[in-house]
C-alpha positions, 0 to 999 in steps of 0.5 A, a space after each residue: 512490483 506487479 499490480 492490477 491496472 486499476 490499481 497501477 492507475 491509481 497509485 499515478 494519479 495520486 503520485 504513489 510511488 513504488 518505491 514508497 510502498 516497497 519501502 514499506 514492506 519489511 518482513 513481519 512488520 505491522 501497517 496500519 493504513 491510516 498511518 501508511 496513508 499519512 507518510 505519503 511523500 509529497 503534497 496529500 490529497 482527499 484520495 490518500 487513505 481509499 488509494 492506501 486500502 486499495 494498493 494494500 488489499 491488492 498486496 493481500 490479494 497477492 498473498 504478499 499481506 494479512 488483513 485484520 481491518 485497518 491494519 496489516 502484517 507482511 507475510 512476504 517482500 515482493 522480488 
């Protein structure tokens, strides 16, 4: 999965892996970020939902998911 570097850096500080998210990303399915933030593998952390909103947003931004506030649809999995 391609991300923005802030974002990549992000998502290793906090220990968020790809495969967890890419897991995530079934075809017209709902994510709602408090949920997503919450499933996290391992020990959580304070960072998790802004962590959450920062790596879905980029995933909107990349027309990968729609935003209606905290919840999100996907519109396509990444290759």
């Amino acid at each position: 999965m391609r991300r923005s570097k802030p974002v990549r850096r992000r998502m290793e500080r906090v220990r968020l892996g790809d495969g967890f998210v890419r897991e995530l990303l079934r075809d017209g399915s709902l994510l709602d970020a408090n949920e997503v933030a919450l499933q996290w593998p391992g020990c959580p952390n304070k960072n998790e939902r802004p962590v959450t909103i920062a790596v879905l947003d980029a995933l909107a931004d990349g027309g990968f998911l729609a935003r209606d506030g905290d919840i999100y649809r996907v519109l396509r999995v990444p290759e």
